[in-house]
C-alpha positions as CSV (number, residue, x, y, z in Angstrom):
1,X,-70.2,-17.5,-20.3
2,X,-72.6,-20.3,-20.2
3,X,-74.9,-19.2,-23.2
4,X,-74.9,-21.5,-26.1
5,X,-75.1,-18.7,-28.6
6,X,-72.2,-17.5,-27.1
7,X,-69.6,-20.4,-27.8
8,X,-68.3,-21.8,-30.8
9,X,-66.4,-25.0,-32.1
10,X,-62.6,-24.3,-32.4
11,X,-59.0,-25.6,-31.2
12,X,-57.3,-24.3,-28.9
13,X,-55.2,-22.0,-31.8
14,X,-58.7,-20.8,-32.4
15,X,-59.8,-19.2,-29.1
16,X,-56.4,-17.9,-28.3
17,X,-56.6,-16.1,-32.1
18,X,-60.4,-15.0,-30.6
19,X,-58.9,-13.7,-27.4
20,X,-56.3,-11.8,-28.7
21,X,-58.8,-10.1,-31.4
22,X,-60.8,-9.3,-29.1
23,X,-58.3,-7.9,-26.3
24,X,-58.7,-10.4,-23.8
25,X,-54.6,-11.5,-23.5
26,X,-52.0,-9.3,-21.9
27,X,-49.7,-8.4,-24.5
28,X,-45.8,-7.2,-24.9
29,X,-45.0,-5.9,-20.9
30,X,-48.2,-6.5,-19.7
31,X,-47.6,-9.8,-20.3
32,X,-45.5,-11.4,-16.7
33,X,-42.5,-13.2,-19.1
34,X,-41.9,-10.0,-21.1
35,X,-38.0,-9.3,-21.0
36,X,-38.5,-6.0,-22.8
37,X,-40.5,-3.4,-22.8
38,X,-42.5,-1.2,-25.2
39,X,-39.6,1.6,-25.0
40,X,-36.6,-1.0,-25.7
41,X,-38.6,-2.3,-28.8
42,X,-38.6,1.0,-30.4
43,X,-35.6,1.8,-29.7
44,X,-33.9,-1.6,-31.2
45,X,-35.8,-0.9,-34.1
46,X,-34.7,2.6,-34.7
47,X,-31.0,1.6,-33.9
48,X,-31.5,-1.0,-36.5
49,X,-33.2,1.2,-39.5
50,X,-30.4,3.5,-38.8
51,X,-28.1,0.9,-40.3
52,X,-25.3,1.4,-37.9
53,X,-26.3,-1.9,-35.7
54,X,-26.5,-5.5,-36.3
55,X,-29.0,-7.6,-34.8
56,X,-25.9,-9.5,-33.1
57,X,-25.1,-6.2,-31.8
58,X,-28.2,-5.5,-30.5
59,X,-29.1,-9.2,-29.2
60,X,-25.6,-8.7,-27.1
61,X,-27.0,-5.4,-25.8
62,X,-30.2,-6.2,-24.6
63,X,-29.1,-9.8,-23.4
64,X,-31.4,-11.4,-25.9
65,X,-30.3,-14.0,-28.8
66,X,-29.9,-12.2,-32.4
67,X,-33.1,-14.2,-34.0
68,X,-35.3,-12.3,-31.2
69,X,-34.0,-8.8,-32.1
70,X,-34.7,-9.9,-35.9
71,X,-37.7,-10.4,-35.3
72,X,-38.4,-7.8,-33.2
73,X,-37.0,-5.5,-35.9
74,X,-39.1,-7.4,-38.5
75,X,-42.7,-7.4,-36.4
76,X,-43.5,-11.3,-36.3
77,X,-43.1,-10.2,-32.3
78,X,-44.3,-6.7,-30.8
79,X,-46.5,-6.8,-33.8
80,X,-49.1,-4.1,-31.7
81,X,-46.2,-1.4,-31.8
82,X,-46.3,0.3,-35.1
């Protein structure tokens, strides 16, 4: 857009935090790098409330490294799946 009351000063941080709020970014599989999708989130999450597997476990299953499971399982990623 080209209007002037339409833009705003900001970073770069600050127009992709605009974008996202306003649902203008592809996120989780929509997205063209995403390795999982919404399905295999849940379903790490419930296998990991359920106590019985560790986030090694599950990094080993899904071919991912155990810090992405964790936070997977702890929503700093996924974050729009509840």
């Amino acid at each position: 857009c080209v209007r002037g009351d339409h833009l705003f000063e900001g970073t770069k941080k600050d127009n992709t935090a605009d974008a996202l709020r306003r649902n203008r970014l592809p996120v989780g599989e929509a997205t063209s790098w995403a390795k999982l999708r919404a399905v295999d989130v849940l379903a790490i999450r419930a296998a990991h409330a359920a106590g019985a597997v560790s986030f090694c476990a599950l990094g080993r299953q899904y071919d991912m490294s155990d810090t992405t499971i964790r936070y997977i399982v702890r929503r700093r990623t996924w974050k729009q799946l509840l």
